[in-house]
N, C-alpha and C positions, 0 to 999 in steps of 0.2 A: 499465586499468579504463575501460571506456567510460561515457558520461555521456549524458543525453539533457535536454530542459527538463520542467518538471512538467508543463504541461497536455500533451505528448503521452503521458507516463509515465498521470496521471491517466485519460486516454482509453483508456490500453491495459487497465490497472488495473481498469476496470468493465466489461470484456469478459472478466473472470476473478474475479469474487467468491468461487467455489466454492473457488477453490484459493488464497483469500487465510486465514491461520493467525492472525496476530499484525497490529495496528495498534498504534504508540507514540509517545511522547513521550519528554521524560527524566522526566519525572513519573506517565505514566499509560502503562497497556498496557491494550487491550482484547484476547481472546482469543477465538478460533473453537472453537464446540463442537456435537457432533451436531442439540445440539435449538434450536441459532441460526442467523439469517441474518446477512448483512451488506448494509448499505445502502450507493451511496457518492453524493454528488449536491452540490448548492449551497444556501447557507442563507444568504442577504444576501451580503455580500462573500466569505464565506468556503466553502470547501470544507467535507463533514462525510464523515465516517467513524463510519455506527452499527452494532453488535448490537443485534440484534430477536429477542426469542421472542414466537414467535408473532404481535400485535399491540402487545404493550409493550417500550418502549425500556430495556434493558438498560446501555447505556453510550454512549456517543460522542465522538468529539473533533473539533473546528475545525479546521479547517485552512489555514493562512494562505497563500494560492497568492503573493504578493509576497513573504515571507519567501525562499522558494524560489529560492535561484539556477542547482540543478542536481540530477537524482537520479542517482544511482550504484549500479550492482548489486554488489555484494560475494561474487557468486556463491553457491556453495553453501559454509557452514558448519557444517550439520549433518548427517546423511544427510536427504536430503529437504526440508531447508528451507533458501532462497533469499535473501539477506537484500538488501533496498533502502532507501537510505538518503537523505533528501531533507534538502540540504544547504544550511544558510543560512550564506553565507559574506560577512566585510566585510576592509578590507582588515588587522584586528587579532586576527579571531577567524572559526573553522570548528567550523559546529556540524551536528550531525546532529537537527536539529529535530522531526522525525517520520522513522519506520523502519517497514517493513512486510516482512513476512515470507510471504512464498510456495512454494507445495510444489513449485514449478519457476522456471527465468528465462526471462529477453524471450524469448530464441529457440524457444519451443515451440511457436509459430504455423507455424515453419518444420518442425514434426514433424507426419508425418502421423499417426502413434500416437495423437498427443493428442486428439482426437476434435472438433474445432472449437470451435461454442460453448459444449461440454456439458461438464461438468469432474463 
C-alpha cells in the first residue's frame, strides 16, 4: 500500500474534481451529485472540501493539512470507486481522519484513455 503526503495528494486531488464521489469524516460525508460541483481550496489555516449548487453552498468540511501524517489509496473497493484515506497517526492511535472516494486511483494520469484534465 503506497502512501504519499497530503499536500501532494491535495494537489493531485484538484486536478480531478469531476471524478471525486464521496468526501468524509467519521462524523460527516458530503456526496457528489449530478446537479453539484465540488470546490476544493484554502480557508485560513485549513483546507475546505465544499458542494455547491449552483451558487449556494450545500455542505463542506475543514480540513486539517497538520492532522495529516500520510494519505493512502486503498485501491478499488467497489466497482468503480477508489477509496483514499488521509491518515492522522500518533504514536497510540491511527485514524483515518478524512476519506475521499474517487471513480479511479493515482495512476490514471499515466492512462491515456483518461482524457487529461477533462473528467
Amino acid at each position: 500500500m503506497d502512501t504519499l503526503s497530503f499536500d501532494a495528494f491535495w494537489a493531485w486531488l484538484q486536478s480531478h474534481l469531476n471524478c471525486l464521489l464521496r468526501v468524509a469524516t467519521p462524523d460527516t460525508v458530503l456526496f457528489d451529485d449530478d446537479d453539484l460541483h465540488w470546490y476544493l481550496g484554502r480557508l485560513g489555516d485549513a483546507d475546505v472540501a465544499q458542494v455547491i449548487r449552483g451558487k449556494r453552498l450545500m455542505g463542506e468540511i475543514l480540513i486539517d493539512p497538520e492532522r495529516v501524517t500520510y494519505v493512502q489509496s486503498l485501491g478499488e473497493e467497489r466497482s468503480g470507486e477508489y477509496v483514499f484515506e488521509a491518515v492522522s497517526e500518533t504514536e497510540s492511535e491511527r485514524l483515518a481522519a478524512y476519506t475521499f472516494v474517487l471513480t479511479h486511483d493515482l495512476d490514471v494520469d499515466d492512462d491515456p484513455d483518461h482524457g487529461g484534465g477533462v473528467h
